[in-house]
N, CA, C and O atoms as CSV, one atom per row, in Angstrom:
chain,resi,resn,atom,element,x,y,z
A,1,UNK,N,N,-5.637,-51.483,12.856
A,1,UNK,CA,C,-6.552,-50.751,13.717
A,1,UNK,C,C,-5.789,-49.938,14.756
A,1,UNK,O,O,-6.114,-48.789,15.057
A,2,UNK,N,N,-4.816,-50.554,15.260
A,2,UNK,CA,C,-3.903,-49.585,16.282
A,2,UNK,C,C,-3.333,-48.755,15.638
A,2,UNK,O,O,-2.835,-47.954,16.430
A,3,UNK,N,N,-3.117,-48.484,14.614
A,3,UNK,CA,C,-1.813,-47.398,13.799
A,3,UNK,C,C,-3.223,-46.748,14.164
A,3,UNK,O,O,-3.428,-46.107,15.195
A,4,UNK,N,N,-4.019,-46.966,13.326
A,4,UNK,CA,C,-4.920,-45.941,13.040
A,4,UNK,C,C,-5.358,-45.124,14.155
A,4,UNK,O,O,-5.499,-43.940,13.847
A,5,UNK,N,N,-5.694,-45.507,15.744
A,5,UNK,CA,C,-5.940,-44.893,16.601
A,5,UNK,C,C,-5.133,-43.803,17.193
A,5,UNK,O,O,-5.467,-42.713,17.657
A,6,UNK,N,N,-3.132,-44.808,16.955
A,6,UNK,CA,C,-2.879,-43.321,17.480
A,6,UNK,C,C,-2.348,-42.912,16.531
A,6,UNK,O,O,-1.197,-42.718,16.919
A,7,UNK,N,N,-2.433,-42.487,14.951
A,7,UNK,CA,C,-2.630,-41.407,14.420
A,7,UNK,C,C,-3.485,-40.469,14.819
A,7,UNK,O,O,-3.206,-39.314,15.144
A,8,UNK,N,N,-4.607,-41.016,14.789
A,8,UNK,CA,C,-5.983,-39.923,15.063
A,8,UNK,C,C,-5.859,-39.391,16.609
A,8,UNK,O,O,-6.126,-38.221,16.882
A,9,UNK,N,N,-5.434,-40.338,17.602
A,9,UNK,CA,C,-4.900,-39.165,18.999
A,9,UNK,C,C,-3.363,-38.584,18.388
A,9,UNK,O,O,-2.939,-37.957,19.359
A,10,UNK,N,N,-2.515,-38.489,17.500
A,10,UNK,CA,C,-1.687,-37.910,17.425
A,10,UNK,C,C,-1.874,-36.728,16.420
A,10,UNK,O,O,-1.136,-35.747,16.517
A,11,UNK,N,N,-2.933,-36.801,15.367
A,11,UNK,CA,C,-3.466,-35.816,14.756
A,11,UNK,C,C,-3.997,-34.963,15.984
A,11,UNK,O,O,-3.678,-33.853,16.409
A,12,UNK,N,N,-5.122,-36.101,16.475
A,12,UNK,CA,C,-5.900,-34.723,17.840
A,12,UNK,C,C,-4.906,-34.016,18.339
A,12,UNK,O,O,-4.987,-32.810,18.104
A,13,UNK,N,N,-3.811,-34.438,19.076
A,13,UNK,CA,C,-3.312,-33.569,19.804
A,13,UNK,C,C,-2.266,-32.358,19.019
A,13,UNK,O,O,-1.976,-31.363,19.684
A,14,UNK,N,N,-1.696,-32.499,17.517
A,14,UNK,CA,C,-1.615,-31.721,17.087
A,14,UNK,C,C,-2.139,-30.696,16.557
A,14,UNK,O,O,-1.482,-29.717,16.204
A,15,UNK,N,N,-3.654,-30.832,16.416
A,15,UNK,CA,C,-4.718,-30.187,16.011
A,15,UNK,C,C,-4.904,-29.102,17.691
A,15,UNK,O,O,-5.015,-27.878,17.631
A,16,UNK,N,N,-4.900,-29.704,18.736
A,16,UNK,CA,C,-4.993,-29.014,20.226
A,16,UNK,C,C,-3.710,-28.087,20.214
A,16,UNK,O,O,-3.480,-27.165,20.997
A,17,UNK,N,N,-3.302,-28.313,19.669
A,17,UNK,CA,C,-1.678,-27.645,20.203
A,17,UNK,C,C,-2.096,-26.228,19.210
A,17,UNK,O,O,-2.453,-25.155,19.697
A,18,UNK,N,N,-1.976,-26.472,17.901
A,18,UNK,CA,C,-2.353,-25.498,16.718
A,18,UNK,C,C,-3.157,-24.697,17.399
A,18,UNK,O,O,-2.841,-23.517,17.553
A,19,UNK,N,N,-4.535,-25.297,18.011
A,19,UNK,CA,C,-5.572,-24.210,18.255
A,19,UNK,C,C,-5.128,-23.335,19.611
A,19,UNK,O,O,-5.399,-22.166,19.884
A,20,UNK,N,N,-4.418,-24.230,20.295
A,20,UNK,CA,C,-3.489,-23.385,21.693
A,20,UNK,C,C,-2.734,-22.053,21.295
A,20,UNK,O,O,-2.772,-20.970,21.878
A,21,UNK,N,N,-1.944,-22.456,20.001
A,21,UNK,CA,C,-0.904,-21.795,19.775
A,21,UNK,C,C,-1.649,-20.467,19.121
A,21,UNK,O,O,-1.100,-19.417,19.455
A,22,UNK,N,N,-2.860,-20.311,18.204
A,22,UNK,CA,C,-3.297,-19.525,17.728
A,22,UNK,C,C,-4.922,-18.580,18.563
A,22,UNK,O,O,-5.587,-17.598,18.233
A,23,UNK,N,N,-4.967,-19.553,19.715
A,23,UNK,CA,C,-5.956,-18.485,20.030
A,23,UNK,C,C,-5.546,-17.777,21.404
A,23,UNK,O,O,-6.063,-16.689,21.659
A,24,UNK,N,N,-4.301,-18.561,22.630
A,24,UNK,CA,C,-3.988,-18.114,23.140
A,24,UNK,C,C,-3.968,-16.447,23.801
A,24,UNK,O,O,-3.803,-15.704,22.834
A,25,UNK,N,N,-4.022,-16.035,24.447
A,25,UNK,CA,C,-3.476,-14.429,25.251
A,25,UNK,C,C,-2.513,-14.710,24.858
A,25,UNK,O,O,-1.840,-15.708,25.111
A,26,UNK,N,N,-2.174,-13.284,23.716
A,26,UNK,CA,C,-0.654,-13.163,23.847
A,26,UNK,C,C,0.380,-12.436,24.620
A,26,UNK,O,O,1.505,-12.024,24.335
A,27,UNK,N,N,-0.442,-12.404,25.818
A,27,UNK,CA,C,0.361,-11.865,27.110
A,27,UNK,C,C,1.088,-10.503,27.240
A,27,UNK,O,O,1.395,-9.962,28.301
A,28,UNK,N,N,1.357,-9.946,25.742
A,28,UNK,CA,C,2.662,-8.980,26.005
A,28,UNK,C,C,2.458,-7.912,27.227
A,28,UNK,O,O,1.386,-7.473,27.644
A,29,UNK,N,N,3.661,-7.640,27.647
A,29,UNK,CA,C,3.732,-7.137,28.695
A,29,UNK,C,C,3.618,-5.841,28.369
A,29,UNK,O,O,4.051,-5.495,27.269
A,30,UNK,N,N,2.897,-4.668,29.425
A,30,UNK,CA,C,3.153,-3.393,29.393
A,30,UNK,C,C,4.315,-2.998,28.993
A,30,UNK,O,O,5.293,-3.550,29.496
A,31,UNK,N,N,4.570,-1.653,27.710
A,31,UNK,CA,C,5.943,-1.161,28.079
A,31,UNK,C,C,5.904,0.069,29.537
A,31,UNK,O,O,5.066,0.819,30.038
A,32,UNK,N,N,7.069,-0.230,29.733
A,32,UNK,CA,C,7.451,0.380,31.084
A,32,UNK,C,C,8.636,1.097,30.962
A,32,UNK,O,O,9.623,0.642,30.385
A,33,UNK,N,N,8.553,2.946,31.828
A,33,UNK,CA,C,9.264,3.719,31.090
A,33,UNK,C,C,10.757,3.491,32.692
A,33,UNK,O,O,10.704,3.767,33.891
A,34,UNK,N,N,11.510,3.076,32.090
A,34,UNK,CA,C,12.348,3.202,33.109
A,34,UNK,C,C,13.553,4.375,33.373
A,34,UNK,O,O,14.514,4.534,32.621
A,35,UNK,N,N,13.328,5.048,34.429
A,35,UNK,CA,C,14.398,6.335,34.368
A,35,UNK,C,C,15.971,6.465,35.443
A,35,UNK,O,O,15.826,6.451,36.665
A,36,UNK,N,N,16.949,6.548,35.021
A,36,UNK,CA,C,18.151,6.448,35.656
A,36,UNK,C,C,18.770,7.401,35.278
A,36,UNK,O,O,18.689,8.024,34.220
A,37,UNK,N,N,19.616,7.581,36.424
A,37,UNK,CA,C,20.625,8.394,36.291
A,37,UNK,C,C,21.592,8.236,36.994
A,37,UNK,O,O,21.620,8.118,38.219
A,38,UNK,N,N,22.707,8.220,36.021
A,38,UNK,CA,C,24.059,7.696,36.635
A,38,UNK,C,C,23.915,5.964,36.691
A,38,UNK,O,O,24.811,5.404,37.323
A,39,UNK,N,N,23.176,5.354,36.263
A,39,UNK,CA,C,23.150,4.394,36.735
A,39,UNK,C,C,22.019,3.645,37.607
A,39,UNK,O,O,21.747,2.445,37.589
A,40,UNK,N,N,21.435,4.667,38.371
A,40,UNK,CA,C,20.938,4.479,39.582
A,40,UNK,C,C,19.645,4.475,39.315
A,40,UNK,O,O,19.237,5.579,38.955
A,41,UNK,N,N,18.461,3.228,39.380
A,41,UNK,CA,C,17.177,3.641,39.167
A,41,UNK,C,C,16.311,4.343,40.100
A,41,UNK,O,O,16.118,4.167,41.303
A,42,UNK,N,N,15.605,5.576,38.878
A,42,UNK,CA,C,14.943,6.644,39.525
A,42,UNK,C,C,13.329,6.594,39.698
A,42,UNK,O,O,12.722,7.004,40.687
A,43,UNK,N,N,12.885,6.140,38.800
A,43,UNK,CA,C,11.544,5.853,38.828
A,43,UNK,C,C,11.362,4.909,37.492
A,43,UNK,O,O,11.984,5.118,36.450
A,44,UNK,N,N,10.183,3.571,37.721
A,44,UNK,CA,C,9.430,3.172,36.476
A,44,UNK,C,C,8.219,3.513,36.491
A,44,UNK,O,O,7.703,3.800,37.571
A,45,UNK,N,N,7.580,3.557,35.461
A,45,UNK,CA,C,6.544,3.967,34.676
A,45,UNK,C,C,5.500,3.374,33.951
A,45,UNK,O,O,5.351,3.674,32.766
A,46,UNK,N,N,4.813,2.632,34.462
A,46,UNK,CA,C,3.593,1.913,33.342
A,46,UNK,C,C,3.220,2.600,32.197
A,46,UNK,O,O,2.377,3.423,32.556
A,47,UNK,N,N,3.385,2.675,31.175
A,47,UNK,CA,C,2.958,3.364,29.983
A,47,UNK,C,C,1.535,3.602,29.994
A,47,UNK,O,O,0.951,4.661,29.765
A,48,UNK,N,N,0.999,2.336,30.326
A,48,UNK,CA,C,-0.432,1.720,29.658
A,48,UNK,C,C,-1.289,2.221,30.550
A,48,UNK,O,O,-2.480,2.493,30.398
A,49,UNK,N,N,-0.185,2.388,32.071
A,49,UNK,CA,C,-1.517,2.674,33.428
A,49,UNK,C,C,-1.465,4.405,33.138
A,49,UNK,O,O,-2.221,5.000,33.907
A,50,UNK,N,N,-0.669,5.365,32.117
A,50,UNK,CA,C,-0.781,6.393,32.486
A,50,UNK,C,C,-2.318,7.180,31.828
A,50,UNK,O,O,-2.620,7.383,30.652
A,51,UNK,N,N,-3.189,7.544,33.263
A,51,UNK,CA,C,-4.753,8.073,32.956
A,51,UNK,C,C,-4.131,9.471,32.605
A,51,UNK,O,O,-4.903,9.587,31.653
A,52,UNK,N,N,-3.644,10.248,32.568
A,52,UNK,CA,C,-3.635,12.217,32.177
A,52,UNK,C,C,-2.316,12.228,32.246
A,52,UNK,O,O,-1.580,11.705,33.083
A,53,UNK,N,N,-2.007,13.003,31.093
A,53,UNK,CA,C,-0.406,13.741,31.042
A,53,UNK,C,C,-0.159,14.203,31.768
A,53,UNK,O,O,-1.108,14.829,32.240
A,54,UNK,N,N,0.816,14.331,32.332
A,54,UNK,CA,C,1.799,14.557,33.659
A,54,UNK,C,C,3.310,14.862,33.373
A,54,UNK,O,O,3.953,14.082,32.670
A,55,UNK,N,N,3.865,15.943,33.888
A,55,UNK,CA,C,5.229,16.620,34.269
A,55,UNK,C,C,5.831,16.656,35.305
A,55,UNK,O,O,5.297,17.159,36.293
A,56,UNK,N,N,7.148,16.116,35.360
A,56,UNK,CA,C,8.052,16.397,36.762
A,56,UNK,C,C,9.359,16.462,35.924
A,56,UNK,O,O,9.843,16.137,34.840
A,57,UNK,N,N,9.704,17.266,37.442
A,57,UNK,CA,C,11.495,17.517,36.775
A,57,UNK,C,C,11.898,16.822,37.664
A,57,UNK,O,O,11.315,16.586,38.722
A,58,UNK,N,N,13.231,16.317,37.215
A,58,UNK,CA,C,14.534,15.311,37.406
A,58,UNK,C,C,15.657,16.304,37.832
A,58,UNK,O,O,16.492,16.505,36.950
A,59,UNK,N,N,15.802,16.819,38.748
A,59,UNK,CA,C,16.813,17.970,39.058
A,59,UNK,C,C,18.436,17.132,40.206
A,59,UNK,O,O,18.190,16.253,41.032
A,60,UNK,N,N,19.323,17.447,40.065
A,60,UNK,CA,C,20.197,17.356,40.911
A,60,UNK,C,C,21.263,18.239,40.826
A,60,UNK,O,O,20.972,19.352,40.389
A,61,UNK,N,N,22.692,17.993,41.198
A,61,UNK,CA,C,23.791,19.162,41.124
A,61,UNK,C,C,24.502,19.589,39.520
A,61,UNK,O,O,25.213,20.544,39.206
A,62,UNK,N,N,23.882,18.257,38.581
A,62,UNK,CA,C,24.390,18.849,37.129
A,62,UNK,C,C,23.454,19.379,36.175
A,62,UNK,O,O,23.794,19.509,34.999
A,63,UNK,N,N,22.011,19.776,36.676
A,63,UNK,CA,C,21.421,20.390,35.817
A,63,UNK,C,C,19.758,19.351,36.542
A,63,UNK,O,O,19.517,18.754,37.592
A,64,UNK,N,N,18.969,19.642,35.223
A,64,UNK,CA,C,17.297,19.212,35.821
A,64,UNK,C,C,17.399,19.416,34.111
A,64,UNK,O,O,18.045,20.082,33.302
A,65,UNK,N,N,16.084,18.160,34.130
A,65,UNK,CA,C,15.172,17.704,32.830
A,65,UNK,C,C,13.676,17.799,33.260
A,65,UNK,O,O,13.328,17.558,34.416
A,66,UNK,N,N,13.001,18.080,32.493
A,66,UNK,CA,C,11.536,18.044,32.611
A,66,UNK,C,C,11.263,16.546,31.704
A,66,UNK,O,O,11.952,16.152,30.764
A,67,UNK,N,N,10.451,16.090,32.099
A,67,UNK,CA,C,10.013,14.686,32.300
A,67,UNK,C,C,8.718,14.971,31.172
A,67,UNK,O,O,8.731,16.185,30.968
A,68,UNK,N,N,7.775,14.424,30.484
A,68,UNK,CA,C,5.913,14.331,30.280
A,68,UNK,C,C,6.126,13.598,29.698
A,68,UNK,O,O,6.928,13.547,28.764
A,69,UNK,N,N,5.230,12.593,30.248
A,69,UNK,CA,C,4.679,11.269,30.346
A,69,UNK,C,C,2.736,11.667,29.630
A,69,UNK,O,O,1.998,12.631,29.833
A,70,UNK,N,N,2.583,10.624,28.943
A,70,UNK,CA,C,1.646,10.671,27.941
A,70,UNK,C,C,1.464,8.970,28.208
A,70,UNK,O,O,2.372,8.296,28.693
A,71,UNK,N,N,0.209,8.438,27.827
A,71,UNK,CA,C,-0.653,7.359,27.835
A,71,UNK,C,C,0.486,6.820,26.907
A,71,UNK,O,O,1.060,7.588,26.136
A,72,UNK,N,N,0.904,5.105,27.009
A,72,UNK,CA,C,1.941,4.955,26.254
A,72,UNK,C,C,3.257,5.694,25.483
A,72,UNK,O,O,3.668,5.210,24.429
A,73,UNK,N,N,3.862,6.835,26.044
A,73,UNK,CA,C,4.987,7.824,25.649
A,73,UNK,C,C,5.319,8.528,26.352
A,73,UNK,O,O,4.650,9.181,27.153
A,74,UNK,N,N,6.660,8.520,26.135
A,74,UNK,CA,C,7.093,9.363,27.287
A,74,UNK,C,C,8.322,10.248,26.739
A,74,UNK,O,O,9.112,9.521,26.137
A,75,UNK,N,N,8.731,11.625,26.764
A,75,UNK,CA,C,9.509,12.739,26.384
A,75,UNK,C,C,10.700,12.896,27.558
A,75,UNK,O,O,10.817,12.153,28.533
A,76,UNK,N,N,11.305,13.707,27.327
A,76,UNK,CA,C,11.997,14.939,28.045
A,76,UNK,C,C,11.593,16.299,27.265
A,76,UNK,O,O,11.890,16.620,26.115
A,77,UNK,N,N,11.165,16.694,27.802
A,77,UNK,CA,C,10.017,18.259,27.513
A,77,UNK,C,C,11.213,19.407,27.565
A,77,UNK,O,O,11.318,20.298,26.721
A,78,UNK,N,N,11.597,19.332,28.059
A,78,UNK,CA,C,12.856,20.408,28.798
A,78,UNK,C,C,13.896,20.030,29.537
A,78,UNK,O,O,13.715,19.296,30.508
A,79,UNK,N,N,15.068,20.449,29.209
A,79,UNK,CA,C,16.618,20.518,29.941
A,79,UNK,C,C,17.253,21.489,29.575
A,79,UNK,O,O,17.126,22.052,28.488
A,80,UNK,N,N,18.255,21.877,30.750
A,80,UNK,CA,C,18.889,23.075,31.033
A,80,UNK,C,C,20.420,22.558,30.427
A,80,UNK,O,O,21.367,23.281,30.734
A,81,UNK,N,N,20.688,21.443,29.651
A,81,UNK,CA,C,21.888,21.177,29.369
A,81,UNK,C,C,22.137,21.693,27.582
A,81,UNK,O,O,21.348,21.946,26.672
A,82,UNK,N,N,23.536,21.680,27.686
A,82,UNK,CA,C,23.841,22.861,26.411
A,82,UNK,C,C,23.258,22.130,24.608
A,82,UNK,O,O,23.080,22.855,23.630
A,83,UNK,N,N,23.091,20.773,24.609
A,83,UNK,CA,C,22.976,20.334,23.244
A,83,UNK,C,C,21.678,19.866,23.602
A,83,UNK,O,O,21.436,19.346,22.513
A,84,UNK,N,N,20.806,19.677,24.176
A,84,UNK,CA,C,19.351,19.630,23.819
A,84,UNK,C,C,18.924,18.671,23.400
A,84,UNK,O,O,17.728,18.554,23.130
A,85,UNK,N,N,19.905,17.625,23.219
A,85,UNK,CA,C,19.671,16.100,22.390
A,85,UNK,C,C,18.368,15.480,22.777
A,85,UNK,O,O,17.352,15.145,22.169
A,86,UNK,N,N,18.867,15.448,24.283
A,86,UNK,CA,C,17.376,14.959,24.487
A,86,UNK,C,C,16.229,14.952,24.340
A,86,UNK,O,O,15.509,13.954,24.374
A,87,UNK,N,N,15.735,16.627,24.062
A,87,UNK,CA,C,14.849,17.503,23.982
A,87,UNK,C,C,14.331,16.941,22.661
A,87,UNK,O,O,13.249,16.361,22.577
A,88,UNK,N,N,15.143,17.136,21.651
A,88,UNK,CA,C,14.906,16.961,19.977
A,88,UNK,C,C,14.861,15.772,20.231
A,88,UNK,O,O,15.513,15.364,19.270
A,89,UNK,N,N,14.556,14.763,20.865
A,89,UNK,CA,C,14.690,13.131,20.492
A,89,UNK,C,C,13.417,13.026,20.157
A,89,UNK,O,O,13.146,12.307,19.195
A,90,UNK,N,N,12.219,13.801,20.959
A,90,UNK,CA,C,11.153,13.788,21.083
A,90,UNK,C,C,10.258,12.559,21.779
A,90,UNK,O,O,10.647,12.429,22.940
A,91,UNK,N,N,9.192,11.615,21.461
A,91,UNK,CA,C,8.827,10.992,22.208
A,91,UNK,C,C,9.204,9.788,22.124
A,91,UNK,O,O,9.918,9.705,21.125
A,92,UNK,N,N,9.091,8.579,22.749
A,92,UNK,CA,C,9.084,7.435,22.340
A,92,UNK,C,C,8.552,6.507,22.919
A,92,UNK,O,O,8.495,6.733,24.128
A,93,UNK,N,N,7.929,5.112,22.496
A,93,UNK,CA,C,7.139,4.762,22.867
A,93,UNK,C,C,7.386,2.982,22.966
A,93,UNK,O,O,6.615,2.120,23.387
A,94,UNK,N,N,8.531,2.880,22.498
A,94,UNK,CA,C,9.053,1.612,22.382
A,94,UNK,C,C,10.379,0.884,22.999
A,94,UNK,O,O,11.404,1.497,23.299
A,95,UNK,N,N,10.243,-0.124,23.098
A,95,UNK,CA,C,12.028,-0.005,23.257
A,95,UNK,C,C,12.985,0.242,21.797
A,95,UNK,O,O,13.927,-0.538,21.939
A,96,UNK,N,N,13.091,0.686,20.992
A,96,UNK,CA,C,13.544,0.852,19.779
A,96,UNK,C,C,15.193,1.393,20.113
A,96,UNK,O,O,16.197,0.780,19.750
A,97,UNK,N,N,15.183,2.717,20.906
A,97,UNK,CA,C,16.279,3.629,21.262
A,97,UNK,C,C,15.448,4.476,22.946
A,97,UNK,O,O,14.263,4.610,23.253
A,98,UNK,N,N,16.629,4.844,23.620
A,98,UNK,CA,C,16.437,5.163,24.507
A,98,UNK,C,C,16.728,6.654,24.695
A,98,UNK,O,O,17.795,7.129,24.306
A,99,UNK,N,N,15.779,7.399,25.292
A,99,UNK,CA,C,16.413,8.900,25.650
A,99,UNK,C,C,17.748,8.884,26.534
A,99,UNK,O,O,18.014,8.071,27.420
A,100,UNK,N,N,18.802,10.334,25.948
A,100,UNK,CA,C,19.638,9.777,26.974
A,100,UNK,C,C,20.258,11.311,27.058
A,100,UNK,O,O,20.354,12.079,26.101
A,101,UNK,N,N,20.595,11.536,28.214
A,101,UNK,CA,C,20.670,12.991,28.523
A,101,UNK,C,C,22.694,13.133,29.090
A,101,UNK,O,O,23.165,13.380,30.200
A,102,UNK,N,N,23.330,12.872,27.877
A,102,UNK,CA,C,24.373,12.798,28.806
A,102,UNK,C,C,25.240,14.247,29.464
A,102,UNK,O,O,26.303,13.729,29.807
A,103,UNK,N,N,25.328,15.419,29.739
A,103,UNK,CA,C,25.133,16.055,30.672
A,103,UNK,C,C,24.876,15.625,31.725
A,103,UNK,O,O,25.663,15.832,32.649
A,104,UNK,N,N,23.542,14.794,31.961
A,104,UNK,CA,C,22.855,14.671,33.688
A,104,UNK,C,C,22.928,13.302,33.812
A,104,UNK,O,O,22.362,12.767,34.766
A,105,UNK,N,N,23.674,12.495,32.813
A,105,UNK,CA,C,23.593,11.007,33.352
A,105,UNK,C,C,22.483,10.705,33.562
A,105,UNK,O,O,22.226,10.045,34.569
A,106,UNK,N,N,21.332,11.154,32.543
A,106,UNK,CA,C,19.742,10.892,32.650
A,106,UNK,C,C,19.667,9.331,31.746
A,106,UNK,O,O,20.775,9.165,31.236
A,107,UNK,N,N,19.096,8.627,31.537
A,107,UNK,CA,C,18.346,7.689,30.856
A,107,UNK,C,C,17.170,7.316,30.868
A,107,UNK,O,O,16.812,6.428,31.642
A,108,UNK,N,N,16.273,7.949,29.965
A,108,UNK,CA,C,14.856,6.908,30.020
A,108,UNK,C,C,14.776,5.605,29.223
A,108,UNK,O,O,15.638,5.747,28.355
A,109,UNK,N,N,14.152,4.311,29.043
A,109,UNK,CA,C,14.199,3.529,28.421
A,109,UNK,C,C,13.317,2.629,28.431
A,109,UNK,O,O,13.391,2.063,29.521
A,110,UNK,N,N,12.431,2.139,27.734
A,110,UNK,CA,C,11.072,1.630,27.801
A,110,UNK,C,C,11.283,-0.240,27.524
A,110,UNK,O,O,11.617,-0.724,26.442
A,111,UNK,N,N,11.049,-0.883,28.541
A,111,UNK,CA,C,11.561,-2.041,28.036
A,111,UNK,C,C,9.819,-2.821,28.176
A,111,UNK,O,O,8.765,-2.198,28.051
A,112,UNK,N,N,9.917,-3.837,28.370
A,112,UNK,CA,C,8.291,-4.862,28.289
A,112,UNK,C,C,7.550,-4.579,27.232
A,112,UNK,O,O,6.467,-5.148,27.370
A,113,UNK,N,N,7.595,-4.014,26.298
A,113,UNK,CA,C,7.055,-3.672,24.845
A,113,UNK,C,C,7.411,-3.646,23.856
A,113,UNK,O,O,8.627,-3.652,23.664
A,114,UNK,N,N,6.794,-3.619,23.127
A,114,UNK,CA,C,7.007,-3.056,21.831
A,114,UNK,C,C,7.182,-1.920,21.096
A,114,UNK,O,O,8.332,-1.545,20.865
A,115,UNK,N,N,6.042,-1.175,20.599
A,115,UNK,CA,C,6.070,0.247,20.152
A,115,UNK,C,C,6.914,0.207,19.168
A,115,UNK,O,O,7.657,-0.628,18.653
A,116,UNK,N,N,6.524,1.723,18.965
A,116,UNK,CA,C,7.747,2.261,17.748
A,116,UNK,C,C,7.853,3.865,18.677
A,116,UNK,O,O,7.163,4.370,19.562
A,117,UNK,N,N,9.320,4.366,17.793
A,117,UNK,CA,C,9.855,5.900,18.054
A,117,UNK,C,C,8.773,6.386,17.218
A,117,UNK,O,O,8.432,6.008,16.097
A,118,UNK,N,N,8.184,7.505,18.139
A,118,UNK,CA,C,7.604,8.552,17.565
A,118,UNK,C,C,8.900,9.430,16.994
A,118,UNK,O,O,8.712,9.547,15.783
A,119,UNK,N,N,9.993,10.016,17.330
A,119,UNK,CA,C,11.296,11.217,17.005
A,119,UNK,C,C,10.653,12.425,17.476
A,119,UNK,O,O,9.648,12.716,18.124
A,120,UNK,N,N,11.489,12.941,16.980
A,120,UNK,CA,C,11.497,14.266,17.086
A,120,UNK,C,C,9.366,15.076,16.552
A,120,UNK,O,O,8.722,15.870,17.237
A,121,UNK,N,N,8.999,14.541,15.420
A,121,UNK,CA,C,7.874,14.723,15.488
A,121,UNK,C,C,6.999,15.056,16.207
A,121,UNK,O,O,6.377,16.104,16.041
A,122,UNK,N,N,6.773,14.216,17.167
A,122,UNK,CA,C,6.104,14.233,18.556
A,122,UNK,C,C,4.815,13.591,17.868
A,122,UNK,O,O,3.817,13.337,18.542
């Protein structure tokens, strides 16, 4: 009679755990667009909080990038630097790969998410 009881509280509580494990919030975190340069953080970015597309430039003494930010994605729209890498990376929306502007010691990089690279596509 005792085996039997705590099987059945040791079934229950594996049966509680299972249903924990599968109906749970799976919490994931916003991705968040983080921007540096040189090193130095310049601004983050809620992906998820962005309500309307929006543009700013990133300017200092080695050149300026244009920035647009999109509801989960975020670009470099424009730079004044000679290979354009950045430009052609197109959007991205994940942490997968990071924009990276080396000319301006720019970096964007989306970490707390998931996503996938949109590329060059847009």
């Amino acid at each position: 009679m005792k085996v039997k009881v705590i099987l059945l509280l040791l079934l229950g509580a594996v049966a509680a755990s299972a249903a924990w494990l599968l109906f749970r919030d799976g919490g994931t975190p916003s991705p968040t667009a983080r921007i540096s340069r040189d090193g130095v953080l310049l601004e983050e970015i809620n992906l998820d909080q962005v309500d309307a597309p929006r543009s700013f430039v990133l300017e200092d003494e080695s050149g300026s990038n244009t920035v647009t930010v999109e509801k989960g994605r975020i670009c470099i729209s424009a730079a004044d630097c000679p290979d354009q890498v950045c430009v052609n990376q197109g959007w991205i929306s994940g942490g997968t790969a990071p924009i990276v502007c080396l000319p301006h010691k720019l970096m964007i990089e989306i970490v707390n998410g998931g996503g996938t690279l949109d590329g060059a596509a847009g």
